[in-house]
PQR file with spaces between the fields and no chain letter, atoms N, CA, C, O and H, PARSE charges and radii, in Angstrom:
ATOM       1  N    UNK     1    -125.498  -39.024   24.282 -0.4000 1.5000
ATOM       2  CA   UNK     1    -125.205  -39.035   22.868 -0.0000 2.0000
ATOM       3  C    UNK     1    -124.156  -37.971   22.558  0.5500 1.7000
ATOM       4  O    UNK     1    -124.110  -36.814   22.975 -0.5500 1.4000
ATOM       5  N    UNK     2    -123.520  -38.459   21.931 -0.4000 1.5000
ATOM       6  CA   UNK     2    -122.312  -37.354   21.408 -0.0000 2.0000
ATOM       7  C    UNK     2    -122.427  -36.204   20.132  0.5500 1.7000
ATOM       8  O    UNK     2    -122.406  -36.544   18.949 -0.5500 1.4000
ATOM       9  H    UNK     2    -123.556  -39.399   21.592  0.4000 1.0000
ATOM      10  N    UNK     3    -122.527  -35.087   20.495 -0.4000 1.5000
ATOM      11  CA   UNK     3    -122.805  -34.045   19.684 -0.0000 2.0000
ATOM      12  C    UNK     3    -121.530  -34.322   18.145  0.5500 1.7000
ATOM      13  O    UNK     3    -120.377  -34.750   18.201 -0.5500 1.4000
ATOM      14  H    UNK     3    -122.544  -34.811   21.456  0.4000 1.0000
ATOM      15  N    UNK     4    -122.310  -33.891   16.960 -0.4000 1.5000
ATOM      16  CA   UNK     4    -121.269  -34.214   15.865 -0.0000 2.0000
ATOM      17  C    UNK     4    -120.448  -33.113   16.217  0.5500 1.7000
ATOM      18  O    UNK     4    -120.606  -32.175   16.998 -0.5500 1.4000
ATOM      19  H    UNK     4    -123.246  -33.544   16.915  0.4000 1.0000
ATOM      20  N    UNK     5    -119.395  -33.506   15.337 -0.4000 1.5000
ATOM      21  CA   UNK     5    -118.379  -32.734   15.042 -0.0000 2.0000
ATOM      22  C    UNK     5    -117.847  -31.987   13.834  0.5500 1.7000
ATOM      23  O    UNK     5    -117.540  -32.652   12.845 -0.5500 1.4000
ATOM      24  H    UNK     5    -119.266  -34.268   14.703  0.4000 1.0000
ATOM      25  N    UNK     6    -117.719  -30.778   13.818 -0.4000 1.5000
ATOM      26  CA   UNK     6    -117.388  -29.955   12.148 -0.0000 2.0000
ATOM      27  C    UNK     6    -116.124  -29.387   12.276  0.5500 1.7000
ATOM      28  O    UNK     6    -115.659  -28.867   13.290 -0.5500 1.4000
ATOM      29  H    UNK     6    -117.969  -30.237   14.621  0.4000 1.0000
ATOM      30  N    UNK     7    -115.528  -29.533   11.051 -0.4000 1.5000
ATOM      31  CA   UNK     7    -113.875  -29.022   11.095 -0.0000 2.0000
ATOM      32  C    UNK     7    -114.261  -27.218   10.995  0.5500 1.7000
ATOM      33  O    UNK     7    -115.177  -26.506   10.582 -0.5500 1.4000
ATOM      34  H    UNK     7    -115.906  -29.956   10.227  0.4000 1.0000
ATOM      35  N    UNK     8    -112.839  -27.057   11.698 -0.4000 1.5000
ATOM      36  CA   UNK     8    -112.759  -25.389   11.503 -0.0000 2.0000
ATOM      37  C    UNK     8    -111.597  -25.045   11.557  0.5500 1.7000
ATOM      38  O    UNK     8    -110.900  -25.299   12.539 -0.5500 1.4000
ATOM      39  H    UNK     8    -112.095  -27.636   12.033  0.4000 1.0000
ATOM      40  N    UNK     9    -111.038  -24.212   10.210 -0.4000 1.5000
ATOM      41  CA   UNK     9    -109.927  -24.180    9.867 -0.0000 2.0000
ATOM      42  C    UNK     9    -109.394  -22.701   10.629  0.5500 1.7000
ATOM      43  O    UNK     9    -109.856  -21.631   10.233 -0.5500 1.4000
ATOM      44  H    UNK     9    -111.604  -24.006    9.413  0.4000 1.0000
ATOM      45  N    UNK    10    -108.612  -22.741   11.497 -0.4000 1.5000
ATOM      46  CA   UNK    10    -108.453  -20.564   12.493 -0.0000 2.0000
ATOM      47  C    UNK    10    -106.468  -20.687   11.893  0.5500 1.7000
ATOM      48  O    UNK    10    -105.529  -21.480   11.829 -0.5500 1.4000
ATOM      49  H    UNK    10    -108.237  -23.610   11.819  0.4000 1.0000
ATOM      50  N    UNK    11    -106.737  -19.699   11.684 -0.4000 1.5000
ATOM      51  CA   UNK    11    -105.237  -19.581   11.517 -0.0000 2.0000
ATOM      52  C    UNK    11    -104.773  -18.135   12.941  0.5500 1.7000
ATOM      53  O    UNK    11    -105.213  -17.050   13.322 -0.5500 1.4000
ATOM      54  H    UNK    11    -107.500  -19.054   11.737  0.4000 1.0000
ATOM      55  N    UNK    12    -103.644  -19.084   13.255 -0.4000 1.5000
ATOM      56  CA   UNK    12    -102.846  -18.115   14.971 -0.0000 2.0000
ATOM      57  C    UNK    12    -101.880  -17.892   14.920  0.5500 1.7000
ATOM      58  O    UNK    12    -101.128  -18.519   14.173 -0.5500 1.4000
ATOM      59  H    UNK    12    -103.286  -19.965   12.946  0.4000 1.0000
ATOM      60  N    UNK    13    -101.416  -16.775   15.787 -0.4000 1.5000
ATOM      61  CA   UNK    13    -100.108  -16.175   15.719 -0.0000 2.0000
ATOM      62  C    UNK    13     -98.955  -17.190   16.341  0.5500 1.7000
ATOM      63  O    UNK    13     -99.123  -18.003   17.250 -0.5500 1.4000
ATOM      64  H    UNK    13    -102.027  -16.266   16.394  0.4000 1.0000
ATOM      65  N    UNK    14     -98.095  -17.000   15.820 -0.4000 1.5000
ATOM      66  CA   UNK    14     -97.090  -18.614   15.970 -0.0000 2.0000
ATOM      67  C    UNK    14     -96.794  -18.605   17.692  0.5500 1.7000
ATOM      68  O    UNK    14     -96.570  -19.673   18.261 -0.5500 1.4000
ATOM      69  H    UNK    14     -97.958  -16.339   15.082  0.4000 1.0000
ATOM      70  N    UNK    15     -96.814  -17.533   18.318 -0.4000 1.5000
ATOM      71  CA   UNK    15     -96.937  -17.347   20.070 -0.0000 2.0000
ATOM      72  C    UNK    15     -98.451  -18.448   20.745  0.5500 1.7000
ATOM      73  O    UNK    15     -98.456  -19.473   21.427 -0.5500 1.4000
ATOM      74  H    UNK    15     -96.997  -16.665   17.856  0.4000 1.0000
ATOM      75  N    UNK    16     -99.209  -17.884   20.340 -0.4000 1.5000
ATOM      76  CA   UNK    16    -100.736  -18.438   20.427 -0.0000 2.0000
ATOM      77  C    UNK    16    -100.480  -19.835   20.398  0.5500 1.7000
ATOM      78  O    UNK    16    -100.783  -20.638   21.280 -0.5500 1.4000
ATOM      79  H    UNK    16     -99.205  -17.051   19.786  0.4000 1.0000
ATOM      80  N    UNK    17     -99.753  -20.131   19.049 -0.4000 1.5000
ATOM      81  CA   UNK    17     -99.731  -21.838   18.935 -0.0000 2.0000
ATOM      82  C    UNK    17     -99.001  -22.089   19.488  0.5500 1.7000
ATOM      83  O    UNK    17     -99.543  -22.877   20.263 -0.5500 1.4000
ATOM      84  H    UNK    17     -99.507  -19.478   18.333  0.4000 1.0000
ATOM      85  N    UNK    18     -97.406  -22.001   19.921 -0.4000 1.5000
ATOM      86  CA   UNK    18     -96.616  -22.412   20.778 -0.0000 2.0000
ATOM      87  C    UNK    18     -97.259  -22.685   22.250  0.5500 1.7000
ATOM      88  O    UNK    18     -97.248  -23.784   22.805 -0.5500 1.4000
ATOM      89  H    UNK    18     -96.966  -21.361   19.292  0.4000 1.0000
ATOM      90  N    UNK    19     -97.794  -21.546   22.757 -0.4000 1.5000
ATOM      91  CA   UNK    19     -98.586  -21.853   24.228 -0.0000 2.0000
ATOM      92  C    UNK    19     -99.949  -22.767   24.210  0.5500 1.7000
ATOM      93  O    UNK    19    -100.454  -23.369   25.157 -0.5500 1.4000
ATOM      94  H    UNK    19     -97.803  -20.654   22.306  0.4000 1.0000
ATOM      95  N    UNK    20    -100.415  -22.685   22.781 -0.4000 1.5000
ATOM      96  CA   UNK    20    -101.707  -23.652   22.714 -0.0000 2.0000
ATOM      97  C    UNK    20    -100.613  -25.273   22.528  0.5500 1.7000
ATOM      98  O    UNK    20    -100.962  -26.183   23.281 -0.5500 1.4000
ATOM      99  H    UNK    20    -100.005  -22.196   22.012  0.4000 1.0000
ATOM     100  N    UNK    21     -99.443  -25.564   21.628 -0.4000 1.5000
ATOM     101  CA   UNK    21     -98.601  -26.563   21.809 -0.0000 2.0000
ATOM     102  C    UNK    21     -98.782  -27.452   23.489  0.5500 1.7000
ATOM     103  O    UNK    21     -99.361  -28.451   23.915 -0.5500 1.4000
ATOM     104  H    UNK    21     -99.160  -24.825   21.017  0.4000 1.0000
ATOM     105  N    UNK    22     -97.801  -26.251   24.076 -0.4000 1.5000
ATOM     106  CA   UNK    22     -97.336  -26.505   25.479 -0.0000 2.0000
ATOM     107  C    UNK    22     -98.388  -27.065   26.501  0.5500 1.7000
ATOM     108  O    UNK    22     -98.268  -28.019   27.270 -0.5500 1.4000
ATOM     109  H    UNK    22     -97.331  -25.439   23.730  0.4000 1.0000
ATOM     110  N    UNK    23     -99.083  -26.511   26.374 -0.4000 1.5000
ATOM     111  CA   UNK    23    -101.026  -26.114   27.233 -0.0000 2.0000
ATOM     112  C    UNK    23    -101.531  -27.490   26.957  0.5500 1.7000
ATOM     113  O    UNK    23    -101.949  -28.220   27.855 -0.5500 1.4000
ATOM     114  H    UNK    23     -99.180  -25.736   25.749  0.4000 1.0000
ATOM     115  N    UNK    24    -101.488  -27.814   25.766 -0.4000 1.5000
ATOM     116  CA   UNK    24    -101.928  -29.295   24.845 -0.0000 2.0000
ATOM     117  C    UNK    24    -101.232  -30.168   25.877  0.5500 1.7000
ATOM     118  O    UNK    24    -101.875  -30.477   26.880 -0.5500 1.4000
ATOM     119  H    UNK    24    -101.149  -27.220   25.036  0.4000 1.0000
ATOM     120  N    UNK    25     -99.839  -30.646   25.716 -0.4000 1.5000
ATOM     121  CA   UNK    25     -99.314  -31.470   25.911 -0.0000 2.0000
ATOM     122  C    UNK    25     -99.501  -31.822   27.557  0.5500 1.7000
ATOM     123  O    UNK    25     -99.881  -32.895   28.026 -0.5500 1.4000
ATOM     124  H    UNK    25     -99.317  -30.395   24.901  0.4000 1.0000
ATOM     125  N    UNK    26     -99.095  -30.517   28.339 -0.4000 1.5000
ATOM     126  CA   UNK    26     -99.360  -30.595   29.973 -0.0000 2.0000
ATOM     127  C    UNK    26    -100.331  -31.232   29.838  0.5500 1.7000
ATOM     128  O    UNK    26    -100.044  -32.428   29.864 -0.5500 1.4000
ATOM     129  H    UNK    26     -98.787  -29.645   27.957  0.4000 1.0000
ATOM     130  N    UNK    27    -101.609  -31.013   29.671 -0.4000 1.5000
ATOM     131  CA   UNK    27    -102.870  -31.523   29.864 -0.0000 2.0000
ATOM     132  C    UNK    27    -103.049  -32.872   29.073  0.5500 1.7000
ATOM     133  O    UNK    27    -104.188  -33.313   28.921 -0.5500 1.4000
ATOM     134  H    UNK    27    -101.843  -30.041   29.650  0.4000 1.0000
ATOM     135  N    UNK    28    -102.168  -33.412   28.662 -0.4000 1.5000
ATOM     136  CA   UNK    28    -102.120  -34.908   27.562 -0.0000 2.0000
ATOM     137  C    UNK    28    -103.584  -34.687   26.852  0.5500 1.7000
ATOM     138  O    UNK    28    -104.518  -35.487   26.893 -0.5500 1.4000
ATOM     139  H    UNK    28    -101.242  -33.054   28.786  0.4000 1.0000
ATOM     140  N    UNK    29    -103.566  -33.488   26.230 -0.4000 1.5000
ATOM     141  CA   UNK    29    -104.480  -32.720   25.282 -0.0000 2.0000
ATOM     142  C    UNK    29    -103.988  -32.899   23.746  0.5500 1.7000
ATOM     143  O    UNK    29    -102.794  -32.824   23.457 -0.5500 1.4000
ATOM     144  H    UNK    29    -102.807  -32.837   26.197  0.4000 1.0000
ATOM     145  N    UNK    30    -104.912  -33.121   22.869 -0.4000 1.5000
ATOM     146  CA   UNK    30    -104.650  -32.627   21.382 -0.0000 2.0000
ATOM     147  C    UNK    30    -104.968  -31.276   21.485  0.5500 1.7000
ATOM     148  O    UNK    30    -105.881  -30.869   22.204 -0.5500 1.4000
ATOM     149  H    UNK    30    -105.882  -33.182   23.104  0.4000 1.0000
ATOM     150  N    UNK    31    -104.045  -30.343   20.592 -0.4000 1.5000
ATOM     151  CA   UNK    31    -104.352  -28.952   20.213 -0.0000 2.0000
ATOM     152  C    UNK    31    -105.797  -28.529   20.044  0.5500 1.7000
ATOM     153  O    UNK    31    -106.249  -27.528   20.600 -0.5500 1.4000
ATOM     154  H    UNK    31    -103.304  -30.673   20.007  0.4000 1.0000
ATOM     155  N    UNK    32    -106.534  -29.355   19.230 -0.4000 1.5000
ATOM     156  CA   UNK    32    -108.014  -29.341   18.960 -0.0000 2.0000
ATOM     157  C    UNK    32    -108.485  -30.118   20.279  0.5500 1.7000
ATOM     158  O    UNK    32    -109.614  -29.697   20.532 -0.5500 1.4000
ATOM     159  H    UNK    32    -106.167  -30.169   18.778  0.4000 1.0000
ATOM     160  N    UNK    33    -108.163  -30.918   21.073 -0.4000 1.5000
ATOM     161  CA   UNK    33    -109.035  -30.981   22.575 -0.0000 2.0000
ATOM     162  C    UNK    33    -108.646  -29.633   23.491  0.5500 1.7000
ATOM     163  O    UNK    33    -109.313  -29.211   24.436 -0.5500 1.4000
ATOM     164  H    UNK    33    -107.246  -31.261   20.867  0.4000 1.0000
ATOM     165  N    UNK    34    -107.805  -29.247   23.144 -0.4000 1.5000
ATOM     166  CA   UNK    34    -107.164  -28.236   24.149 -0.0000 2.0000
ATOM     167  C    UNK    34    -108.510  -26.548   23.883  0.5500 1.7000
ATOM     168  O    UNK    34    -109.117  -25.870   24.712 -0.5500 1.4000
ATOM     169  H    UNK    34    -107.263  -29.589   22.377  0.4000 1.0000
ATOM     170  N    UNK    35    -108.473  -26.514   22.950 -0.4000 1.5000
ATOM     171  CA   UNK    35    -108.891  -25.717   22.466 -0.0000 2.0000
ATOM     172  C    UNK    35    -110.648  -25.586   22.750  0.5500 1.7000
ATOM     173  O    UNK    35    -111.317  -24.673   23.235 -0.5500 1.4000
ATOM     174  H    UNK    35    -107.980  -27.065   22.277  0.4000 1.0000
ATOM     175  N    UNK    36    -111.139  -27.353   22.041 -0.4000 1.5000
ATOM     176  CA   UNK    36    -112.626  -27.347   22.762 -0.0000 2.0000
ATOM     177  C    UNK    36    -112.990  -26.530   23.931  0.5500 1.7000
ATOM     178  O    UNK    36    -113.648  -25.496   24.043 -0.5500 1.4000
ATOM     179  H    UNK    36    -110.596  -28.095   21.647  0.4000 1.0000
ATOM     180  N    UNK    37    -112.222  -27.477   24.979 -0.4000 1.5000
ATOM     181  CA   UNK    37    -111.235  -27.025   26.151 -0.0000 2.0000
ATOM     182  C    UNK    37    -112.483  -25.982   26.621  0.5500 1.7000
ATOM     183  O    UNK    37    -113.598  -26.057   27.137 -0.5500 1.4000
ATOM     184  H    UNK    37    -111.688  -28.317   24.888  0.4000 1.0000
ATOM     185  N    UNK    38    -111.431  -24.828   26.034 -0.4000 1.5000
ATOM     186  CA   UNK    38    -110.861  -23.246   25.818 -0.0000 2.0000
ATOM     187  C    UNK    38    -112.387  -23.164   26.070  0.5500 1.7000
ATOM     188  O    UNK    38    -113.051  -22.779   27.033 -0.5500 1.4000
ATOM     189  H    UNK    38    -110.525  -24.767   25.615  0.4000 1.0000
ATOM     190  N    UNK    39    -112.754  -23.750   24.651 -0.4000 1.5000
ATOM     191  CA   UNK    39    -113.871  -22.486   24.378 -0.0000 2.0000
ATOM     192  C    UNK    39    -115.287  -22.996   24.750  0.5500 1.7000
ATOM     193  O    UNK    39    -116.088  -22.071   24.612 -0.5500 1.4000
ATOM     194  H    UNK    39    -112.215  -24.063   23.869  0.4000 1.0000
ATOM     195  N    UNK    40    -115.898  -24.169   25.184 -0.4000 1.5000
ATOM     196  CA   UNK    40    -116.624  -24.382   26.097 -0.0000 2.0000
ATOM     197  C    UNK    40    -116.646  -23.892   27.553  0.5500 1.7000
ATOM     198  O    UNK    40    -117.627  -23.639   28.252 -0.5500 1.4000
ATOM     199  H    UNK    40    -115.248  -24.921   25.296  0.4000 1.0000
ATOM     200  N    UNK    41    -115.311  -23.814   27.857 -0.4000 1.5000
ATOM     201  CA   UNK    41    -115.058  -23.176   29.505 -0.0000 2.0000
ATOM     202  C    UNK    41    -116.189  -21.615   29.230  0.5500 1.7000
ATOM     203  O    UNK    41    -117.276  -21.293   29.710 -0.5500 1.4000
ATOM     204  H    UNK    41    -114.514  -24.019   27.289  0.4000 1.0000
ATOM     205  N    UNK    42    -115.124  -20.870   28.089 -0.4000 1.5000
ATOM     206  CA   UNK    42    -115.550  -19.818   27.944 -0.0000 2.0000
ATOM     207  C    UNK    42    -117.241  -19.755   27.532  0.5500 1.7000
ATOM     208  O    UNK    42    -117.901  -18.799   27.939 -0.5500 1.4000
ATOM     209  H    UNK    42    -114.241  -21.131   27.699  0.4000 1.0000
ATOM     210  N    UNK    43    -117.671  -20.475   26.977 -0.4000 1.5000
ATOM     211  CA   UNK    43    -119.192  -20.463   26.490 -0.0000 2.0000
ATOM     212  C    UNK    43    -119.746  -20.827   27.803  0.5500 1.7000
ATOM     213  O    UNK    43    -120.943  -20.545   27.840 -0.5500 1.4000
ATOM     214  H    UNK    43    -117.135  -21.252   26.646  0.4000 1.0000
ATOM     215  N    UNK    44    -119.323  -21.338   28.867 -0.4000 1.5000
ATOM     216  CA   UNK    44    -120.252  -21.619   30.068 -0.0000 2.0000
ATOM     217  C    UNK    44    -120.062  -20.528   30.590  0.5500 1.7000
ATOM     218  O    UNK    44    -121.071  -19.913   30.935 -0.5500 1.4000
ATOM     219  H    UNK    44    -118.350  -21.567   28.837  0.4000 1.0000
ATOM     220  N    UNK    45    -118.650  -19.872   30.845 -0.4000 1.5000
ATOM     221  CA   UNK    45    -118.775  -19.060   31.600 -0.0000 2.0000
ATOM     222  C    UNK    45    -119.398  -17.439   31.334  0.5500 1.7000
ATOM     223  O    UNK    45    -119.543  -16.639   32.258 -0.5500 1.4000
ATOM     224  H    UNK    45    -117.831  -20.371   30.564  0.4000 1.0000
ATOM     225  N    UNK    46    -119.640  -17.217   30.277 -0.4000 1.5000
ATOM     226  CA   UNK    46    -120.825  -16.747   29.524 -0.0000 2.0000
ATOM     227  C    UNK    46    -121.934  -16.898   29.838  0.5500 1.7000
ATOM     228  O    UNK    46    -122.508  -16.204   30.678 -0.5500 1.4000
ATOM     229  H    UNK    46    -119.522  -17.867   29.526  0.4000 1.0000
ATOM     230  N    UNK    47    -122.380  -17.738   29.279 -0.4000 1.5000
ATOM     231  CA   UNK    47    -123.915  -18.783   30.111 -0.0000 2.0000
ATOM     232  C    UNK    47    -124.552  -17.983   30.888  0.5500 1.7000
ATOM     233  O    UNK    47    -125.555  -17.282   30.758 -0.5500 1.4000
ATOM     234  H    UNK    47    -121.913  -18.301   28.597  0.4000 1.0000
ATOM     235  N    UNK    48    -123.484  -18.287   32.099 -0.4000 1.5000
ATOM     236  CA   UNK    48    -123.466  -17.958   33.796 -0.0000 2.0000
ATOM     237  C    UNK    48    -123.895  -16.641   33.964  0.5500 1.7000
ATOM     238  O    UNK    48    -124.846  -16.287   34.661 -0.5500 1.4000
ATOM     239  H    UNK    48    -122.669  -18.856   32.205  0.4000 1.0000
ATOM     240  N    UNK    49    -122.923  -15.696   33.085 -0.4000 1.5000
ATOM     241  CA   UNK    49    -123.038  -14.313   33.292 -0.0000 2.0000
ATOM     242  C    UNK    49    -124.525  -13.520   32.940  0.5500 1.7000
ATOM     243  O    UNK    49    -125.107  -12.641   33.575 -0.5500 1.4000
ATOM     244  H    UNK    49    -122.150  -15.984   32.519  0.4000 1.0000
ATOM     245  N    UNK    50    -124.889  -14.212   31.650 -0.4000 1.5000
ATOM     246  CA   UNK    50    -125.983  -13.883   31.393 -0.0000 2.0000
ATOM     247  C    UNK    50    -127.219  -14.129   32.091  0.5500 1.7000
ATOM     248  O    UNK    50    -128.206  -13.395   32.057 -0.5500 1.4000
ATOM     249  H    UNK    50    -124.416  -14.926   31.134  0.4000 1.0000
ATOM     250  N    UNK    51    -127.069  -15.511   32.906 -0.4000 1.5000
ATOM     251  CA   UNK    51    -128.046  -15.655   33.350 -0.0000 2.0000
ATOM     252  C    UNK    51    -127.871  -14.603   34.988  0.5500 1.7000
ATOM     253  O    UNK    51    -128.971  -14.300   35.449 -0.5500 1.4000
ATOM     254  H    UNK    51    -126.267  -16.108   32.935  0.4000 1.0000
ATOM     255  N    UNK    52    -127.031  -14.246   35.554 -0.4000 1.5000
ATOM     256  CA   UNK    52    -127.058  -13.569   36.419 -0.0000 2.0000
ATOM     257  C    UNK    52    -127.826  -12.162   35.904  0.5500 1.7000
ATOM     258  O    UNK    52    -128.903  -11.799   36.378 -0.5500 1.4000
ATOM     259  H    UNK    52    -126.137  -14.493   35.179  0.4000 1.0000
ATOM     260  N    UNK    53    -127.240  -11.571   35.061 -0.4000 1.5000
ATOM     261  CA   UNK    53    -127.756  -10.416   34.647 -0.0000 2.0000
ATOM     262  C    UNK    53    -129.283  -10.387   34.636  0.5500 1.7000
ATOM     263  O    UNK    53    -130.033   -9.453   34.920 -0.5500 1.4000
ATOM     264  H    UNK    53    -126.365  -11.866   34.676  0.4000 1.0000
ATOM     265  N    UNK    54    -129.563  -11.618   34.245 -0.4000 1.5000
ATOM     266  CA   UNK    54    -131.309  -11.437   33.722 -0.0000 2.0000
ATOM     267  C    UNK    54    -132.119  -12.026   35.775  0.5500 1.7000
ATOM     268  O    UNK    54    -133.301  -12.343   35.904 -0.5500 1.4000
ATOM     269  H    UNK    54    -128.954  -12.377   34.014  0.4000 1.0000
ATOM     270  N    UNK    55    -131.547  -12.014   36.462 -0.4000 1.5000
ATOM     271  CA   UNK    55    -132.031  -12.055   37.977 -0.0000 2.0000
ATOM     272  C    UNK    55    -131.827  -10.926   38.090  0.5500 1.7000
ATOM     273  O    UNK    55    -132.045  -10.364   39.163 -0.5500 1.4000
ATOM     274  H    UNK    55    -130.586  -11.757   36.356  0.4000 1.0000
């Protein structure tokens, strides 16, 4: 099942968006897939860390 989805409005430094642009396109990404992307990678790799810590 597919988790919903909620808008979120971030405003970025015009560098940020240019490389989030570029990053997008290589990857035949939308800016907002690119970004999911981003920040699921980062929330797992989080995850991970924490759960090491607590062994």
């Amino acid at each position: 099942m597919k988790e919903k989805k909620v808008k979120v409005l971030i405003s970025l430094p015009e560098s940020i968006k240019a490389w989030l642009d570029r990053t997008s396109t290589v990857n035949d990404r939308t800016a907002s897939g690119e970004i999911t992307r981003l920040l699921r990678r980062t929330m797992e790799q989080e995850m991970q860390d924490e759960q090491k810590q607590r062994a």
